[in-house]
N, C-alpha and C positions, 0 to 999 in steps of 0.2 A: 252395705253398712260401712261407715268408715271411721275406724276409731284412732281418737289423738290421744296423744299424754296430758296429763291437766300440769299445767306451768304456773307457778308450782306446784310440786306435789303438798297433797293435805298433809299435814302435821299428825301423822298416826304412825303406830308403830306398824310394819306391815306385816309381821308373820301373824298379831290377835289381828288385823283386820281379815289376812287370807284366811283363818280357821274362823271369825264369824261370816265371812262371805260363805265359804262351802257348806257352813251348818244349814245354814240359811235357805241354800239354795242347793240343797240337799234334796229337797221334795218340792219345785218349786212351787206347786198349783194347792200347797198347804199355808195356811194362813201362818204369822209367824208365831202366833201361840202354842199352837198345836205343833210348829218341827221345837221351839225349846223345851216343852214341856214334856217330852218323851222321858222313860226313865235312864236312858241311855246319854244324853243330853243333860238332863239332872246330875245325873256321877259325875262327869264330865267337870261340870261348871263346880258342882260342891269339891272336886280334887281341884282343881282351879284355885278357887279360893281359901280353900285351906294351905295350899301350897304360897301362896303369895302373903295370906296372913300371918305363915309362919317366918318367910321372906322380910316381912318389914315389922320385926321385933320393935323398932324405934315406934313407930304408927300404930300399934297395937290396940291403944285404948279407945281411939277412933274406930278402928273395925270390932271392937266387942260393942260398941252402943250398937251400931248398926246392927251388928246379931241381934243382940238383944232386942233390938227395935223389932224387926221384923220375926223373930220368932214368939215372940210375946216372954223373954225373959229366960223361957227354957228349950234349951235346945241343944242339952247333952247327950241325947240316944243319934242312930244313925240315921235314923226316921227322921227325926226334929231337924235335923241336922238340912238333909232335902227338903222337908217340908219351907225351910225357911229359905232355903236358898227360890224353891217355887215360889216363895211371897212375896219373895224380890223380886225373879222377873215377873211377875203376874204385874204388880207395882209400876215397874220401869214402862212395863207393856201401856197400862193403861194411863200412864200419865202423859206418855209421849205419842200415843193414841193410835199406836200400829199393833195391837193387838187383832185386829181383822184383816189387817192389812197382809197382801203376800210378797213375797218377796219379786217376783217380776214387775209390780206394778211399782215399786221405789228408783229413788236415782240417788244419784251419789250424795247430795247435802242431805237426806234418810237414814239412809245409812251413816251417815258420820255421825248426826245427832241420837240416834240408836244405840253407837257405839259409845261417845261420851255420856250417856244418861246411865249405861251399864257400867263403867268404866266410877262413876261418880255414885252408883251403886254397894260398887266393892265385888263388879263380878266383871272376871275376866277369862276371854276365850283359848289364852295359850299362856305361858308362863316362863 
């Protein structure tokens, strides 16, 4: 196998692409519903987000619709809180249609669009 550098590099930050690469392919022979929906994975992504929501004070009002959107309005316990953030990937998953998909059978413009649908989301893999 012979690998080259992509010239130019993608336009991605690369330590969220390194941590959704390894979540990813953490379990490769699991579909990618099943490695993000772990409750481990869940923690993760909801400190994720809470941490970058807290981060962009100025963007604020943008990322409470999206809560609200996706948690149906309420989503003050810690439950809600994961539940919502599962609604999202569930969401991201099926819109972009790798839901059953695994991670060894993708290639790189997959995963880019993978990560900008998460990213456009409001959920991100490192901070």
């Amino acid at each position: 196998v012979r690998m080259e550098l992509k010239n130019p590099p993608p336009p991605v930050n690369f330590v969220e692409w390194d941590g959704m690469i390894r979540l990813l392919f953490n379990r490769k022979n699991k579909t990618l519903r099943s490695v993000l929906m772990t409750k481990s994975v869940m923690k993760l992504l909801e400190e994720n987000r809470q941490t970058v929501k807290s981060l962009d004070k100025g963007d604020g009002a943008m990322v409470d619709a999206r809560e609200e959107d996706a948690s149906g309005g309420n989503g003050s316990s810690s439950k809600g809180k994961s539940s919502a953030v599962a609604a999202i990937v569930e969401r991201v998953l099926s819109e972009t249609g790798f839901s059953a998909q695994r991670a060894r059978n993708l290639d790189l413009d997959d995963f880019l669009q993978l990560l900008s649908a998460f990213h456009e989301a409001g959920i991100h893999f490192t901070v």
